[in-house]
PQR file with spaces between the fields and no chain letter, atoms N, CA, C, O and H, PARSE charges and radii, in Angstrom:
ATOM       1  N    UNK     1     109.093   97.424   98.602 -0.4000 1.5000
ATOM       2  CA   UNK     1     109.897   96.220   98.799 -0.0000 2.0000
ATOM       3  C    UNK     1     111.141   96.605   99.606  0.5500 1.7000
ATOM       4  O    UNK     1     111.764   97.666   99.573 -0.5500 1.4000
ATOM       5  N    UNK     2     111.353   95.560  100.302 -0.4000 1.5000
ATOM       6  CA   UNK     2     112.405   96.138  101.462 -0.0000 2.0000
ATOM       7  C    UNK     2     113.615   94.976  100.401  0.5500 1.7000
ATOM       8  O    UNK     2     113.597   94.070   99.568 -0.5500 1.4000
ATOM       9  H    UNK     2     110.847   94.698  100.329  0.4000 1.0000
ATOM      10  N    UNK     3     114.403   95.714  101.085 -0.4000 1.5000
ATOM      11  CA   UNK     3     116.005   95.649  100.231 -0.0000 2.0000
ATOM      12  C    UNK     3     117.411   95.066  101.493  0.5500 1.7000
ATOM      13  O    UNK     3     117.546   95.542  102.620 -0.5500 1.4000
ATOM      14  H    UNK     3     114.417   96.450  101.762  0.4000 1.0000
ATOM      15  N    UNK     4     118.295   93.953  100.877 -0.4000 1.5000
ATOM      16  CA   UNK     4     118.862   93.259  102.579 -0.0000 2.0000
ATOM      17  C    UNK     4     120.080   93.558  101.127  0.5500 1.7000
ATOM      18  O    UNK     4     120.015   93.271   99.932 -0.5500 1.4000
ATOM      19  H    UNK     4     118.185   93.566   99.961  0.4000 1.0000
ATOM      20  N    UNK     5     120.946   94.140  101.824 -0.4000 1.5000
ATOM      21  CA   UNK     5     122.418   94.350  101.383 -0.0000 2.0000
ATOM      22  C    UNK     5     122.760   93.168  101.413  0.5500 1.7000
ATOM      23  O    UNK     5     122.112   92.395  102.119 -0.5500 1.4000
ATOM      24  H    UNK     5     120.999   94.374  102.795  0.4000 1.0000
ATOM      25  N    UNK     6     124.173   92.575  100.454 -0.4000 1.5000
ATOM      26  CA   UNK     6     124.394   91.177  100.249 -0.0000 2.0000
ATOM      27  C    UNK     6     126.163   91.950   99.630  0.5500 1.7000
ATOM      28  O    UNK     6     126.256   93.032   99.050 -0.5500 1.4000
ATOM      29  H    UNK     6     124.699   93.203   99.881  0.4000 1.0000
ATOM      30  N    UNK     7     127.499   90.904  100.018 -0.4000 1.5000
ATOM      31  CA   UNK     7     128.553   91.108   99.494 -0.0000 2.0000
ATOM      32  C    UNK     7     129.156   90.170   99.208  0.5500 1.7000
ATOM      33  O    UNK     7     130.373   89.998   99.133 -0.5500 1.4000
ATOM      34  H    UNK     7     127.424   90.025  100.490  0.4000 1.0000
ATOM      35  N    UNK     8     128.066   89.304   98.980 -0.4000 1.5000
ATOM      36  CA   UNK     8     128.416   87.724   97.762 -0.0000 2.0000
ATOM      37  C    UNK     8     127.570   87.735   96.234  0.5500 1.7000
ATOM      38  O    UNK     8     126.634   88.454   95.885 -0.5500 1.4000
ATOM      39  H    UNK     8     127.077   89.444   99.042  0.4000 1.0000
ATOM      40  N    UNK     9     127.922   87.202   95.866 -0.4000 1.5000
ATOM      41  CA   UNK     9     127.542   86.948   94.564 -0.0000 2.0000
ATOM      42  C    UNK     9     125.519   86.682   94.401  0.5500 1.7000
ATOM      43  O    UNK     9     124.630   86.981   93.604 -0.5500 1.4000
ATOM      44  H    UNK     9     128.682   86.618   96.150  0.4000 1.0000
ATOM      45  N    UNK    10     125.684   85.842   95.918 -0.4000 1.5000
ATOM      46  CA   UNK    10     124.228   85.179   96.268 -0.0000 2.0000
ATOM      47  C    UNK    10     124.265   85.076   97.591  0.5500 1.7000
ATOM      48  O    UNK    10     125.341   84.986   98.181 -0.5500 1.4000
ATOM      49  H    UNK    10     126.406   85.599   96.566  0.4000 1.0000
ATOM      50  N    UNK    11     123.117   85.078   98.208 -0.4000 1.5000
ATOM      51  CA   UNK    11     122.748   84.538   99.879 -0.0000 2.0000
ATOM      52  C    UNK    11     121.277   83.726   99.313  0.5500 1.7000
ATOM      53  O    UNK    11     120.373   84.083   98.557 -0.5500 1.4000
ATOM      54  H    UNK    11     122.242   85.151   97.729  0.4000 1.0000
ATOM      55  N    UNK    12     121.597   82.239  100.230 -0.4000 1.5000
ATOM      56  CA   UNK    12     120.651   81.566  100.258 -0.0000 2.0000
ATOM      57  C    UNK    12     119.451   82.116  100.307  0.5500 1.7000
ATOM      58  O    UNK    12     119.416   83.333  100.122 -0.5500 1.4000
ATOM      59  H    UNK    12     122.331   81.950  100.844  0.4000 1.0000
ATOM      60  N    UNK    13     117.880   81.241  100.618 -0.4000 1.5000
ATOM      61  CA   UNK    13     116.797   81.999  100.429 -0.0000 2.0000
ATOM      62  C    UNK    13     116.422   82.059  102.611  0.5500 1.7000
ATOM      63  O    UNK    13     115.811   82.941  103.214 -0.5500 1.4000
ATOM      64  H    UNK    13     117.908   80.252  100.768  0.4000 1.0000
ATOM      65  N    UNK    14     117.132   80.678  103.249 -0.4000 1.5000
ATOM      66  CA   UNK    14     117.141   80.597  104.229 -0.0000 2.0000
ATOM      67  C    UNK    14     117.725   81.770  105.154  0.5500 1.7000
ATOM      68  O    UNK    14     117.247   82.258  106.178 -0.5500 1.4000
ATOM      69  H    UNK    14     117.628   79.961  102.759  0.4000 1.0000
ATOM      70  N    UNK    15     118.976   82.081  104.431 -0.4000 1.5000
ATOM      71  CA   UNK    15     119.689   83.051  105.076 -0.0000 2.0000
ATOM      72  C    UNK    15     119.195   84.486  105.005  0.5500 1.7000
ATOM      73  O    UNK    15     119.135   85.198  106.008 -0.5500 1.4000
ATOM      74  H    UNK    15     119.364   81.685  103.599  0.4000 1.0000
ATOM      75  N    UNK    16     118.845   84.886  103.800 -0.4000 1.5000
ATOM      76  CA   UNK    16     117.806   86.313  103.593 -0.0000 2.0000
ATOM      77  C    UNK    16     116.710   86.411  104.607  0.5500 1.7000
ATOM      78  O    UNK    16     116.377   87.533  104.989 -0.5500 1.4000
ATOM      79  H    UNK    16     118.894   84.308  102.985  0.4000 1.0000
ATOM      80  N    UNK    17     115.989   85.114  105.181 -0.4000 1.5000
ATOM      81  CA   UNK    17     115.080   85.455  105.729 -0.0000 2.0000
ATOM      82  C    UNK    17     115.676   85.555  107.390  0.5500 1.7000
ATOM      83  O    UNK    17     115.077   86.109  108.312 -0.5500 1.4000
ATOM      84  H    UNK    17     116.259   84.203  104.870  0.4000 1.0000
ATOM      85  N    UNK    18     116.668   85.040  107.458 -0.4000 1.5000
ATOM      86  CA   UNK    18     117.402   85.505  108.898 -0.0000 2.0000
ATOM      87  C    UNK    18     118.082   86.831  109.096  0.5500 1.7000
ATOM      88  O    UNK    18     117.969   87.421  110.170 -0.5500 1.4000
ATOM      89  H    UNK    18     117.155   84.589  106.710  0.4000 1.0000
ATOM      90  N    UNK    19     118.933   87.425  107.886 -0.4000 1.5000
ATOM      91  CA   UNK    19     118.730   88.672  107.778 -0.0000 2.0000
ATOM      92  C    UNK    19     117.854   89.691  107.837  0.5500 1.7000
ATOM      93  O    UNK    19     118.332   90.746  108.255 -0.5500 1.4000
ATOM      94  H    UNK    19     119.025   86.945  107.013  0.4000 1.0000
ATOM      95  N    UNK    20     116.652   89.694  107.528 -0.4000 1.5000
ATOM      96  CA   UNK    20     115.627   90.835  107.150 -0.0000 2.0000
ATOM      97  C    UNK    20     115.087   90.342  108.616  0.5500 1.7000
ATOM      98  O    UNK    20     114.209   91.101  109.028 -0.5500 1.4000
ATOM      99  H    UNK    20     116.264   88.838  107.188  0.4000 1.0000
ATOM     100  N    UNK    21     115.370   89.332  109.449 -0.4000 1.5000
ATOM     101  CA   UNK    21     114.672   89.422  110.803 -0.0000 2.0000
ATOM     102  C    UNK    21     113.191   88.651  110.902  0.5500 1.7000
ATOM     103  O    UNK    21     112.408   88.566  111.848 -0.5500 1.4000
ATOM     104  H    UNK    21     116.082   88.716  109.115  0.4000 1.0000
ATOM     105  N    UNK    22     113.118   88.072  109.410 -0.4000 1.5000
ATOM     106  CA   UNK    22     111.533   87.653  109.597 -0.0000 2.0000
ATOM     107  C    UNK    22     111.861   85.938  110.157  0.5500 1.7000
ATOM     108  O    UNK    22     110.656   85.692  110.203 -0.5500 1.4000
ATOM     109  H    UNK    22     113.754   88.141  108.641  0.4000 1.0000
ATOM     110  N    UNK    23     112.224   85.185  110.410 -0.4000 1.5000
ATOM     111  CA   UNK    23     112.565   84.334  111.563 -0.0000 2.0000
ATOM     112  C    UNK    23     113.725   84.369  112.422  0.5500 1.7000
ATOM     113  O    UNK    23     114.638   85.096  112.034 -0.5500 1.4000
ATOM     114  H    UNK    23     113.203   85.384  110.373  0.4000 1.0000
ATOM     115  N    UNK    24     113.905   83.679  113.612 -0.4000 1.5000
ATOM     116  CA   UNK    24     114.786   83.705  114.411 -0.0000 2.0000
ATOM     117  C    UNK    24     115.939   82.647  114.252  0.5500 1.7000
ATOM     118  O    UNK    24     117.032   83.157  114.498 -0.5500 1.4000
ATOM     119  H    UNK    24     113.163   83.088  113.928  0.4000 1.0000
ATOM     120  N    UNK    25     116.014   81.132  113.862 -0.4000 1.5000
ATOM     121  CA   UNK    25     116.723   80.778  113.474 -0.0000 2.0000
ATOM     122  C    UNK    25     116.898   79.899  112.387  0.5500 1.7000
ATOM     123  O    UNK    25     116.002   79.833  111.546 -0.5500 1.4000
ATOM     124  H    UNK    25     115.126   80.717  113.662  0.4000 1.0000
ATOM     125  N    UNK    26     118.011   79.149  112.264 -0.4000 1.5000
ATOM     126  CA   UNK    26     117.885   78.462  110.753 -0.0000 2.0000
ATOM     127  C    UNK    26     116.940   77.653  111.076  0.5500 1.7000
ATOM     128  O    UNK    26     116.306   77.637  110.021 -0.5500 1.4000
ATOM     129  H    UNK    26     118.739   79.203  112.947  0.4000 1.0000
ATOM     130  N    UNK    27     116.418   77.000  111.748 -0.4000 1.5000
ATOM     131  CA   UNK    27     115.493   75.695  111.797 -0.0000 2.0000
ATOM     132  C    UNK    27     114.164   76.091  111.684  0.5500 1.7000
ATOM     133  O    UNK    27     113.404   75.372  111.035 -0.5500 1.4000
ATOM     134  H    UNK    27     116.933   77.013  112.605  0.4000 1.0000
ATOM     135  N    UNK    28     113.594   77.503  112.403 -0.4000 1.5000
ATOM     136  CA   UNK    28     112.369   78.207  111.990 -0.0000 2.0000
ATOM     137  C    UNK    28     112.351   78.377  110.133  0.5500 1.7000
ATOM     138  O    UNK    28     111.335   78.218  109.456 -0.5500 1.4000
ATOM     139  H    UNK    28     114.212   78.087  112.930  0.4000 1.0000
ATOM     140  N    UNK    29     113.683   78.720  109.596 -0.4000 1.5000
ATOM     141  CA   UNK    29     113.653   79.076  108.408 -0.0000 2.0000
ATOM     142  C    UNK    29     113.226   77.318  107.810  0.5500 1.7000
ATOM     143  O    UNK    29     112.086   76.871  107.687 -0.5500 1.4000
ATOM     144  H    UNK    29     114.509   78.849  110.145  0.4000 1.0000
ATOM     145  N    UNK    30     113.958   76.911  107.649 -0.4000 1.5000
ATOM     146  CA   UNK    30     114.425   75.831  107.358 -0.0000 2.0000
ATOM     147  C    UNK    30     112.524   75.056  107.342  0.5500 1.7000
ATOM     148  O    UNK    30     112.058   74.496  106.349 -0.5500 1.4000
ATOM     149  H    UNK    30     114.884   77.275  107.749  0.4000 1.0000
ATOM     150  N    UNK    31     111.875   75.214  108.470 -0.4000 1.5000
ATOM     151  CA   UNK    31     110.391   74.007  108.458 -0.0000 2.0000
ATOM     152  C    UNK    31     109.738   75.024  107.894  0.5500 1.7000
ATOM     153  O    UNK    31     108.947   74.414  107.175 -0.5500 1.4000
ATOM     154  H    UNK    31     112.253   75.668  109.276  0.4000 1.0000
ATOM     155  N    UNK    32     109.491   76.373  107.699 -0.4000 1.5000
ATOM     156  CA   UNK    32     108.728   77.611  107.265 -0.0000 2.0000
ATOM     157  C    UNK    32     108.530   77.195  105.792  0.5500 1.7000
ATOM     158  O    UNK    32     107.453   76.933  105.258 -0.5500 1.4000
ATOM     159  H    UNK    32     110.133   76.869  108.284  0.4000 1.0000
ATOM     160  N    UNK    33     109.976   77.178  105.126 -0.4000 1.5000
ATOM     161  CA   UNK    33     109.820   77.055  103.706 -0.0000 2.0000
ATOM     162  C    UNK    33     109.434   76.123  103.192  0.5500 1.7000
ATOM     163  O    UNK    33     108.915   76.141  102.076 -0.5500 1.4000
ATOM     164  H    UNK    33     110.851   77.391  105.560  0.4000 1.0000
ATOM     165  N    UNK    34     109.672   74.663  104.188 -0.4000 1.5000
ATOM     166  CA   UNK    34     109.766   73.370  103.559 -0.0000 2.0000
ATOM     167  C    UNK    34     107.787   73.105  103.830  0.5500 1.7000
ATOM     168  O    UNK    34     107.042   72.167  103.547 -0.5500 1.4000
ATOM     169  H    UNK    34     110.094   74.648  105.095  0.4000 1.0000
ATOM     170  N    UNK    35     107.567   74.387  104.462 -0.4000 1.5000
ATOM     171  CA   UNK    35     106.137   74.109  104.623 -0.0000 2.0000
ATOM     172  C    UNK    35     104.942   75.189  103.387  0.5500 1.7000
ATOM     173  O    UNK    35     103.726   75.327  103.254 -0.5500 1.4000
ATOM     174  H    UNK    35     108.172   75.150  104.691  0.4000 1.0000
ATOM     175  N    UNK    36     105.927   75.621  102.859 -0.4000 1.5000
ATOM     176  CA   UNK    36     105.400   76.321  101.601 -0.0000 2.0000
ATOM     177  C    UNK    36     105.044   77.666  101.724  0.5500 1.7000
ATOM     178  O    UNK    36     104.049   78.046  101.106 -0.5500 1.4000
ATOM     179  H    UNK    36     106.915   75.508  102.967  0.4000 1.0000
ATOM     180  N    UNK    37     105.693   78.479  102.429 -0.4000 1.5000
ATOM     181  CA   UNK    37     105.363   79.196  103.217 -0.0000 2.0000
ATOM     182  C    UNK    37     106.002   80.937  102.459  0.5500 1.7000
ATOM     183  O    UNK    37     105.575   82.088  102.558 -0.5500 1.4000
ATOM     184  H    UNK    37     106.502   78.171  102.930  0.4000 1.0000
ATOM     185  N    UNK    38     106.946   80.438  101.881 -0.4000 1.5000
ATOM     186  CA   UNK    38     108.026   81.445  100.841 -0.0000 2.0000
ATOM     187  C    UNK    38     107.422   81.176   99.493  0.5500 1.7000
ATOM     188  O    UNK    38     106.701   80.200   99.283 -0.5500 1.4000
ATOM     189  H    UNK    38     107.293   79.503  101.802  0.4000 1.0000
ATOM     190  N    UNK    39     107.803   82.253   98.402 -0.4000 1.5000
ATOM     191  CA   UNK    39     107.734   82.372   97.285 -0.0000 2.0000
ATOM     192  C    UNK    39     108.601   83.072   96.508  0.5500 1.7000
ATOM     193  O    UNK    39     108.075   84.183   96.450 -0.5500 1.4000
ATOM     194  H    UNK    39     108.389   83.046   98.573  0.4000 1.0000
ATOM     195  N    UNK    40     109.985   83.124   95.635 -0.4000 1.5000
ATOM     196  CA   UNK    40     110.461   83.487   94.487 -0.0000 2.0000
ATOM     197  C    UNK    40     110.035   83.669   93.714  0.5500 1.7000
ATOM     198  O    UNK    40     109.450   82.838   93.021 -0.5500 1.4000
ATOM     199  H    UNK    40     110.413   82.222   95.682  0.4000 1.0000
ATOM     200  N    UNK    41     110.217   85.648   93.338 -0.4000 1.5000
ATOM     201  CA   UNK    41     109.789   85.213   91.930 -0.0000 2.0000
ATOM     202  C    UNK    41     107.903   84.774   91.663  0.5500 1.7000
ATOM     203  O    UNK    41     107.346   84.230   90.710 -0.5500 1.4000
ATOM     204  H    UNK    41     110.693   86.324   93.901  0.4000 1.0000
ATOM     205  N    UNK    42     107.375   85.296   92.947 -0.4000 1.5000
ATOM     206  CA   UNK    42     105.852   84.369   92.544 -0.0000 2.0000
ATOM     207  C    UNK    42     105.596   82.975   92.237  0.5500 1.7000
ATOM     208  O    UNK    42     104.548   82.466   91.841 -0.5500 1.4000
ATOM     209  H    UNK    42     107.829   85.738   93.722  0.4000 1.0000
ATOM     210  N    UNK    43     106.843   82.376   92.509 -0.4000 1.5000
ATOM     211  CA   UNK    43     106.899   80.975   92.304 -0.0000 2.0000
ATOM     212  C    UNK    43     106.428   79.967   93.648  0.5500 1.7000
ATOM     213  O    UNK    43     106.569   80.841   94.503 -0.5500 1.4000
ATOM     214  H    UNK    43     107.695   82.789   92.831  0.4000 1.0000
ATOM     215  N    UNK    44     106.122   79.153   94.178 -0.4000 1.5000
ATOM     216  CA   UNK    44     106.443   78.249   95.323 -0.0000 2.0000
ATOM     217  C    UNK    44     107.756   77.941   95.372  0.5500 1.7000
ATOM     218  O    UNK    44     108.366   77.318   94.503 -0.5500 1.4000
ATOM     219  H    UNK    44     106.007   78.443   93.484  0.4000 1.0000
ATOM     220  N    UNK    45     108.359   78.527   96.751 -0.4000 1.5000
ATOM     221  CA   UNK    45     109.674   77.718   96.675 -0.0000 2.0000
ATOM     222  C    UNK    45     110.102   76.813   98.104  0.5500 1.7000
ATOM     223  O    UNK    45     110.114   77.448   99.159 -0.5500 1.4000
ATOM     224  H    UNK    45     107.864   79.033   97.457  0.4000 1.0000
ATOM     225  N    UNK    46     110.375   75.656   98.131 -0.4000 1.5000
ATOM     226  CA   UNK    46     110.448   74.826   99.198 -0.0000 2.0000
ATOM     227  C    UNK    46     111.998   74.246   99.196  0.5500 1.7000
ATOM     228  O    UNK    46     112.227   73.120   99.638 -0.5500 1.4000
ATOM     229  H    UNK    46     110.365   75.140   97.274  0.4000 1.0000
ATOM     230  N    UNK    47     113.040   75.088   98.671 -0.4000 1.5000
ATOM     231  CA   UNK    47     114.212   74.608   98.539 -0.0000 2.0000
ATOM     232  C    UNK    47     114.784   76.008   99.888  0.5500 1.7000
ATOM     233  O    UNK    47     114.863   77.224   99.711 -0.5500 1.4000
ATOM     234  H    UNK    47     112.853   76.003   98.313  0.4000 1.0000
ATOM     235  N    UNK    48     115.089   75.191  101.159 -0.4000 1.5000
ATOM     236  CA   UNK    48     115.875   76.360  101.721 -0.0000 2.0000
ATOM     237  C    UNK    48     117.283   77.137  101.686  0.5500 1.7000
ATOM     238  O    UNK    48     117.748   77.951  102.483 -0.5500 1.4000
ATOM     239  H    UNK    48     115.025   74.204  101.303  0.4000 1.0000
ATOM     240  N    UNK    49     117.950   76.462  100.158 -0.4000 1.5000
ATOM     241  CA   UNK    49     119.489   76.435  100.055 -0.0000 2.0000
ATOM     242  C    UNK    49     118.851   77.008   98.805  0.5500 1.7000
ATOM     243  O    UNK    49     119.252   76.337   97.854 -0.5500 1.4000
ATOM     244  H    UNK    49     117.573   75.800   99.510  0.4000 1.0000
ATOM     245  N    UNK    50     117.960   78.043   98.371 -0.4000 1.5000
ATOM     246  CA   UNK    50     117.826   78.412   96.690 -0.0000 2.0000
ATOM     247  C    UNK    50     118.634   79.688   96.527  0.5500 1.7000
ATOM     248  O    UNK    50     118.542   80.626   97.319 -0.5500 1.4000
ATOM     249  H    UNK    50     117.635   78.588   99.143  0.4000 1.0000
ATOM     250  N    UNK    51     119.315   79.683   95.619 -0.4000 1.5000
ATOM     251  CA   UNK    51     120.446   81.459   95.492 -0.0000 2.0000
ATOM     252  C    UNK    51     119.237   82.248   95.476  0.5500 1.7000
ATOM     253  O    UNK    51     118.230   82.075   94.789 -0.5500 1.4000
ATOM     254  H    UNK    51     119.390   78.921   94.976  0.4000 1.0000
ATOM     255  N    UNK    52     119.465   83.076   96.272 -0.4000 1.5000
ATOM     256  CA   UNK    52     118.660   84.275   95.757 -0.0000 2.0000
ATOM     257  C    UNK    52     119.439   85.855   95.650  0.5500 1.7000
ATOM     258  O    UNK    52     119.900   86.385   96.660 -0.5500 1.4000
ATOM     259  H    UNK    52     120.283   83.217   96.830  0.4000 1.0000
ATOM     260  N    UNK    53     119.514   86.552   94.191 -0.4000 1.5000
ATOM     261  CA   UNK    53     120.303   86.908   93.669 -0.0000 2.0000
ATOM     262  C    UNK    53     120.079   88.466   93.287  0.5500 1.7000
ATOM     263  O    UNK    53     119.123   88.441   92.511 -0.5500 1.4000
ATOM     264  H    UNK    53     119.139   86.121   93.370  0.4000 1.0000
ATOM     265  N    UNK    54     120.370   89.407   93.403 -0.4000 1.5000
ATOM     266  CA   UNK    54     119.988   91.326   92.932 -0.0000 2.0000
ATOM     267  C    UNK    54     118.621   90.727   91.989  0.5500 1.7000
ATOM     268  O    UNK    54     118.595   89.540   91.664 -0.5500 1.4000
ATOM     269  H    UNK    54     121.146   89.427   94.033  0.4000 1.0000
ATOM     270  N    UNK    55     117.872   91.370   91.725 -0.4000 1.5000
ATOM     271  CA   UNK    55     116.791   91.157   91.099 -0.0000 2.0000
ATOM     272  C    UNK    55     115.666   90.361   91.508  0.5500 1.7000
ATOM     273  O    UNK    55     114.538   90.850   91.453 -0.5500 1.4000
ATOM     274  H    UNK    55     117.894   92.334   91.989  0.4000 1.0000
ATOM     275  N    UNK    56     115.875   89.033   91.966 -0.4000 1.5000
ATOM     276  CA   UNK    56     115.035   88.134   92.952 -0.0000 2.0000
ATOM     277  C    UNK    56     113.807   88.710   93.711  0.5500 1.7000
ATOM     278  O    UNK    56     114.144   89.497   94.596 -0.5500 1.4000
ATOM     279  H    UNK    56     116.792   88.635   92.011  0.4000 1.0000
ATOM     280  N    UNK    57     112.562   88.531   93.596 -0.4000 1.5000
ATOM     281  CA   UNK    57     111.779   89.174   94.638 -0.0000 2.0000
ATOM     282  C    UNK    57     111.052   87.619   95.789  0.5500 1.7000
ATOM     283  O    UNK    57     110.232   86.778   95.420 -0.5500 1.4000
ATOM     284  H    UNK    57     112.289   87.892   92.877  0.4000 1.0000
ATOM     285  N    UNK    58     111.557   87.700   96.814 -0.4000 1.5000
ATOM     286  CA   UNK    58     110.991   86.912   97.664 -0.0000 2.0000
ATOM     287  C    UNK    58     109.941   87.534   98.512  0.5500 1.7000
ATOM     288  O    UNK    58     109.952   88.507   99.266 -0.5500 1.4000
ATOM     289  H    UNK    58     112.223   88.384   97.113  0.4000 1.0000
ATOM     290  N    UNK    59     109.165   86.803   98.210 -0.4000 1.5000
ATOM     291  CA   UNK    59     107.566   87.285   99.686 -0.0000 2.0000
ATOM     292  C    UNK    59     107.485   85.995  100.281  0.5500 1.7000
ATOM     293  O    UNK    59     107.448   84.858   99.810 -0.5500 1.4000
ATOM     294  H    UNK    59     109.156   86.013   97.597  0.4000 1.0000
ATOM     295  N    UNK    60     107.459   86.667  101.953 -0.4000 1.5000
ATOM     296  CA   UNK    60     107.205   85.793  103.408 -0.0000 2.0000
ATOM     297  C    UNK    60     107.135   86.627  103.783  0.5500 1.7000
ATOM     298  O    UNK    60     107.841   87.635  103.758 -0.5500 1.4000
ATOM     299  H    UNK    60     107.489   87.591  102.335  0.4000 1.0000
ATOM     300  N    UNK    61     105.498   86.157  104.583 -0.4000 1.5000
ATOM     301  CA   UNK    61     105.269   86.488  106.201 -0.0000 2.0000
ATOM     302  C    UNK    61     104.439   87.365  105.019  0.5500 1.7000
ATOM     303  O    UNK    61     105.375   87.082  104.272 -0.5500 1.4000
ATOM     304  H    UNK    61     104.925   85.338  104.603  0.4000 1.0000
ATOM     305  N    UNK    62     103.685   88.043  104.294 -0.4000 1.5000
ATOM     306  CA   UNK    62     103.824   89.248  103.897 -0.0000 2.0000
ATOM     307  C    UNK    62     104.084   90.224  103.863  0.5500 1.7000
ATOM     308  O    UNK    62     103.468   91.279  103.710 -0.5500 1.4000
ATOM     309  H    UNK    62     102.925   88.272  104.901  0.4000 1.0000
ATOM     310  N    UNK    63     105.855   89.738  104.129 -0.4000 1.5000
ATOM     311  CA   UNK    63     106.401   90.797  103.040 -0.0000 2.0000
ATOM     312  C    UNK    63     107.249   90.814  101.583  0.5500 1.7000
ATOM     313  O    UNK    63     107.208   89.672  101.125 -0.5500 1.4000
ATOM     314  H    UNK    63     106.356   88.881  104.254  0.4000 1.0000
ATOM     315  N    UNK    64     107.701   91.356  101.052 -0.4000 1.5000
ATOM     316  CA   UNK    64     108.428   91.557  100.315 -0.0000 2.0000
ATOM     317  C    UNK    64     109.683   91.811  100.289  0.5500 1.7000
ATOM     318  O    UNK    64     109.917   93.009  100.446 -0.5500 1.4000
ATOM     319  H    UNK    64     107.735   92.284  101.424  0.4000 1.0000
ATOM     320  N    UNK    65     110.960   90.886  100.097 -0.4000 1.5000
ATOM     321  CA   UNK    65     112.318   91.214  100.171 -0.0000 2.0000
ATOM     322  C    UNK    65     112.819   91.146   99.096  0.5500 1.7000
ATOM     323  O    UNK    65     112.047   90.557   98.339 -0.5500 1.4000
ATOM     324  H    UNK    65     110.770   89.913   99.970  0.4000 1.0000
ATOM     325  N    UNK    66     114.302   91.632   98.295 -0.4000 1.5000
ATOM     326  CA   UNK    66     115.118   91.584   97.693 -0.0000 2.0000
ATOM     327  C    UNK    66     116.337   91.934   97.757  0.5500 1.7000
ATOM     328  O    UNK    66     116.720   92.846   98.491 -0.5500 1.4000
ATOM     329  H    UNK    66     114.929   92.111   98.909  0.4000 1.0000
ATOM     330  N    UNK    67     117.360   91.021   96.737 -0.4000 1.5000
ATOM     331  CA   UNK    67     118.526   91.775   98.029 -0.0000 2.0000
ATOM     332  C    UNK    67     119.025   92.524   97.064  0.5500 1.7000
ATOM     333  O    UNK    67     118.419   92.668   96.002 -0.5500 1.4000
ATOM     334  H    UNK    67     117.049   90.280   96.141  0.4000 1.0000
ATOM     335  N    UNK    68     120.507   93.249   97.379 -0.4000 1.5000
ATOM     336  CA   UNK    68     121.228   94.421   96.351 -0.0000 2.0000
ATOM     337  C    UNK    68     122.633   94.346   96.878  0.5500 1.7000
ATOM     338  O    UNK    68     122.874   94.368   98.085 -0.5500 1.4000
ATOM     339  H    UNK    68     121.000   93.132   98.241  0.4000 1.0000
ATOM     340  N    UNK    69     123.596   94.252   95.905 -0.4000 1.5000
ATOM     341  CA   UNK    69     124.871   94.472   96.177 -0.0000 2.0000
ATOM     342  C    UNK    69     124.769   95.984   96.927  0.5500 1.7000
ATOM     343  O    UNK    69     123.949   96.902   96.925 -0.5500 1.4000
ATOM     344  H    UNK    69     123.401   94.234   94.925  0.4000 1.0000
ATOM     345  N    UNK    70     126.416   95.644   97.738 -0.4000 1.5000
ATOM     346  CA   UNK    70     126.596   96.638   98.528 -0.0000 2.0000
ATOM     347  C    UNK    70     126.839   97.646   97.453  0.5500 1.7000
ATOM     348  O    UNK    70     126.961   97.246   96.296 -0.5500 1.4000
ATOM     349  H    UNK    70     127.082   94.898   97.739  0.4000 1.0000
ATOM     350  N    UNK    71     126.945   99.314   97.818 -0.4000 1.5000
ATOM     351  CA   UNK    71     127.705  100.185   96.846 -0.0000 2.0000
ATOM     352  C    UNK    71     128.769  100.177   96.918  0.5500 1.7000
ATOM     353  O    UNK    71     129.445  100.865   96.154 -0.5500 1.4000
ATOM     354  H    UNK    71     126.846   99.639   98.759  0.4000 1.0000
């Protein structure tokens, strides 16, 4: 599982996926998810504003992200 440094509390689920590089902008993010395309947690998630938080495991695209406070 690949790991996206974070120095908030939370980064959206939209914004993680613009970080880790797996779309190019918010609006790719934004129709991707709303098309069912992400998963939290093994969950379906179609909310592109969802916290996603240290522990969180999101898969898109197949892969696997999570994020981690900075050290």
């Amino acid at each position: 599982m690949r790991e996206i440094v974070i120095t908030t509390e939370f980064v959206k689920l939209q914004d993680l996926l613009k970080l880790a590089g797996l779309v190019e902008t918010g609006g790719e993010a934004k129709e991707r998810i709303q098309a069912g395309e992400a998963r939290v947690n093994g969950e379906p998630c179609v909310q592109r504003g969802k916290k996603i938080r240290p522990g969180d495991v999101v898969e898109f695209a197949g892969q696997r992200i999570g994020a981690a406070y900075a050290p």
